[in-house]
Structures are given as C-alpha cells and as structure tokens.
C-alpha positions as a printed NumPy array, in Angstrom:
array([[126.761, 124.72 , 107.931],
       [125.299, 126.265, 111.202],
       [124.711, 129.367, 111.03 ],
       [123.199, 129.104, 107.445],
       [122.462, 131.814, 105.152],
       [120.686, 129.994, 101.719],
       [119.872, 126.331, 102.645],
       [121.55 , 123.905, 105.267],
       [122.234, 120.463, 104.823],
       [120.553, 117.692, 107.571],
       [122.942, 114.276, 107.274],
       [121.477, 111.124, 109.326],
       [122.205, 107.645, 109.118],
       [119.723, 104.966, 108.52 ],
       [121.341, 101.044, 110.041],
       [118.368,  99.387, 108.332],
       [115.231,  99.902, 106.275],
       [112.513, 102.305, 108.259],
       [109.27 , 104.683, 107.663],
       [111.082, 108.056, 108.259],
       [109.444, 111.296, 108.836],
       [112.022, 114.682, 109.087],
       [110.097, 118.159, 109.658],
       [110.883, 121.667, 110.494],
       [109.89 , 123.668, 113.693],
       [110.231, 127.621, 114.607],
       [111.512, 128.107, 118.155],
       [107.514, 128.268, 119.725],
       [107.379, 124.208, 118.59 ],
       [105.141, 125.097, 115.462],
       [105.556, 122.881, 112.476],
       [106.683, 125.074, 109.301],
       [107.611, 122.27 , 106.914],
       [107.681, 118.247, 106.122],
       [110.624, 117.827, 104.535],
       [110.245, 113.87 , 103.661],
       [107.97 , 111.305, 105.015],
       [108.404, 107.582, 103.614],
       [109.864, 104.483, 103.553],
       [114.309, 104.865, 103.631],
       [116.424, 102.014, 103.115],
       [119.617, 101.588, 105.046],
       [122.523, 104.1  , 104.624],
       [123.611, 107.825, 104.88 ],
       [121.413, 110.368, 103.727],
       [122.263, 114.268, 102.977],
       [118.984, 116.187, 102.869],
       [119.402, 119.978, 101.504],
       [116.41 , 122.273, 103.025],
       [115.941, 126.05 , 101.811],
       [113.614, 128.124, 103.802],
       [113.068, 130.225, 101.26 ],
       [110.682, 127.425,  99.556],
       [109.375, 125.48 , 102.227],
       [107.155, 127.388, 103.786],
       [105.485, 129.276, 100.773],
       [107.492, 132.671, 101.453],
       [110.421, 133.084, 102.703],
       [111.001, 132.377, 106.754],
       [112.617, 135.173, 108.909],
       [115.791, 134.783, 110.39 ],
       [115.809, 132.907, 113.682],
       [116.356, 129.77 , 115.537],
       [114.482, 126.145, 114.037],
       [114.786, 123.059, 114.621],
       [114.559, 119.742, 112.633],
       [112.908, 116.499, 114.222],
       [113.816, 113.054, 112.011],
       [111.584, 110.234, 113.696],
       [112.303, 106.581, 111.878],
       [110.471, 103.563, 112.924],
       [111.185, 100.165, 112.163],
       [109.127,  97.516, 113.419],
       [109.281,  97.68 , 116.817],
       [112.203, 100.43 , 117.125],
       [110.903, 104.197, 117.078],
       [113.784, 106.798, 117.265],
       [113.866, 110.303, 117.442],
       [116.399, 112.803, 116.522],
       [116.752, 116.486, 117.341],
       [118.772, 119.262, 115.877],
       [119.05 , 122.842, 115.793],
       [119.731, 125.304, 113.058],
       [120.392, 129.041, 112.772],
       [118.902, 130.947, 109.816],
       [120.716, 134.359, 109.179],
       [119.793, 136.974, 106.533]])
C-alpha cells in the first residue's frame, strides 16, 4: 500500500537468475537502508520493509524511495519507486 503507515510491501519480478541489490533513500538521495543484496533466482518476489527497524530508530514520516538494481551477466537494470510513510 502507498501511503503506508507500519511497513509496505516492494513486489519485482526476476526473468532469470541475477546479483540483486534493493535499498532505501530519504527524499535528499541519502541511503537509509539495504534491504537485500545477493544472488535471486528467477521469479516474483514480495519484499516487506518496516521503517521502524531499518534504520536503527524509527524514520519520520516523509517521502523515500526504493532503488532494486539486478545484474546478470551482461544486463544491468535499474528500478525506481516511491513510497509515502505516514504516522
């Protein structure tokens, strides 16, 4: 859900094995989190991230935005969203 209150879920799509790396940035570009970085196989993924726990306290409301970069051989892809945190 977007707005999200508690934790959001980030769902992406993987069409064949690849090193993926998925982290969290505040709206100035800072990292605040590394949510997974590793090697995926193919398929669809659901990732649940609480900002309450990633960051060591909890993260004020506001506007972040989660960066999944997989790479595959040759093929490096990257994919942007944004998410609303309300309190």
């Amino acid at each position: 859900p977007n707005p999200f209150k508690d934790f959001t879920a980030i769902r992406y799509k993987l069409p064949e094995s690849s090193n993926i790396n998925i982290k969290v940035y505040d709206l100035l570009g800072n990292e605040v989190c590394s949510l997974f970085s590793g090697i995926q196989q193919a398929g669809s993924y659901n990732l649940l991230w609480n900002p309450a726990n990633s960051a060591g306290t909890p993260l004020p409301e506001g506007i972040y935005y989660y960066r999944i970069t997989t790479n595959s051989g040759s093929n490096l892809q990257t994919q942007t969203g944004k998410m609303v945190l309300i309190r």
